[in-house]
N, C-alpha and C positions, 0 to 999 in steps of 0.2 A: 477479542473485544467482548465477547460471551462472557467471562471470566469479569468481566467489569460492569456488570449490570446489562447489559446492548444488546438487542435480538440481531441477528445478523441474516440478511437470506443475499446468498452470491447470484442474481442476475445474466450474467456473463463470465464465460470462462475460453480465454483463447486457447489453451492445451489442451481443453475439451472439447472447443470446434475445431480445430487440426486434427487431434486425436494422434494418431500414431504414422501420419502420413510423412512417411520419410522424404518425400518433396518438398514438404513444405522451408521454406527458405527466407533467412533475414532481408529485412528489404531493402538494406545499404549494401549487404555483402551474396548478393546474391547465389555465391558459390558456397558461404557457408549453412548449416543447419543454424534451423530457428532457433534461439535457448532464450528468447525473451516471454512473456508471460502479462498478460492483463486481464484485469477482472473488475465486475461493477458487483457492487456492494450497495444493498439498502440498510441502509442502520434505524433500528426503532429502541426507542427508549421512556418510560413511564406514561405510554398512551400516547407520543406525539411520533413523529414521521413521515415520509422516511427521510434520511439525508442520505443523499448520494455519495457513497466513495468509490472514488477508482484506485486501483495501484496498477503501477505496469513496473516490471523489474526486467533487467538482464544480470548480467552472470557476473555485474560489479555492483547495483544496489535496485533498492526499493525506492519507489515514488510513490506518494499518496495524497488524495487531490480530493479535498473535501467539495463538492461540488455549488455553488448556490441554490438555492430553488424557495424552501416555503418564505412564508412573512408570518409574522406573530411571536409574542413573547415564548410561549412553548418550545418553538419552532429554534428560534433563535439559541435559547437553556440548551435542546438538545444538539445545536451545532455546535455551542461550544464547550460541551459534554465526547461529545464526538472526538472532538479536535486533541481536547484535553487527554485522551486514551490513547488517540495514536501519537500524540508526544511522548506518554508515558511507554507505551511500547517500544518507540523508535528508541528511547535513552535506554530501556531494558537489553533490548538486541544490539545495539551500539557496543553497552556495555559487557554483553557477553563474547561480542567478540574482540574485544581489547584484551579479554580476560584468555583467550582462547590461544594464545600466545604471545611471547613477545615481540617487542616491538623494535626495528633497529633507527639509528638515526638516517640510513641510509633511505629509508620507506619514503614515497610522498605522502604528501598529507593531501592528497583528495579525498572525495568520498569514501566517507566508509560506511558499509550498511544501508539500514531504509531511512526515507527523508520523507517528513511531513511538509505538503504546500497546501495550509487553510487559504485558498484562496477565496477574496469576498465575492 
């Protein structure tokens, strides 16, 4: 998001409050290791902020959840400045991984990669 004009400061980091605690355990599958990950994200952009982003992934895609919060035109330009970069990302990483091999007819077509949810 740096790369696109965006100050980015990460907030919260679950792999970083686990750390390397090999207890730690998914909360559906409690016998397996965690491999899921979230993180809160302030995004600042041309003097207004911040917008809230979360993503949380596991080990088949990204989610990312532009949060609501301010009011005003500013406010607003940078949410959907925001929005607009993690679109452009997600089709970037989409695309790289379609590119990453191919593809059979047998594959499903769920999810693939990170997914942007601008929710209002």
């Amino acid at each position: 998001m740096e790369r696109h004009g965006l100050a980015v400061i990460r907030t919260f980091d679950l792999r970083q409050r686990i750390g390397s605690d090999e207890a730690a355990r998914a909360p559906v599958e409690r016998s397996a290791p965690c491999i899921c990950q979230y993180v809160v994200l302030l995004t600042y952009g041309g003097g207004a902020g911040p917008v809230v982003v979360t993503a949380r992934s596991d080990d088949h895609a990204t989610h990312f959840q532009v949060l609501p919060g301010m009011a005003g035109r500013a406010a607003l330009r940078l949410r959907m400045r925001v929005e607009a970069t993690l679109r452009r990302l997600v089709w970037t990483a989409a695309d790289e991984a379609h590119a990453s091999g191919p593809c059979s007819s047998s594959e499903s077509s769920g999810r693939v990669g990170p997914q942007v949810d601008g929710k209002k």
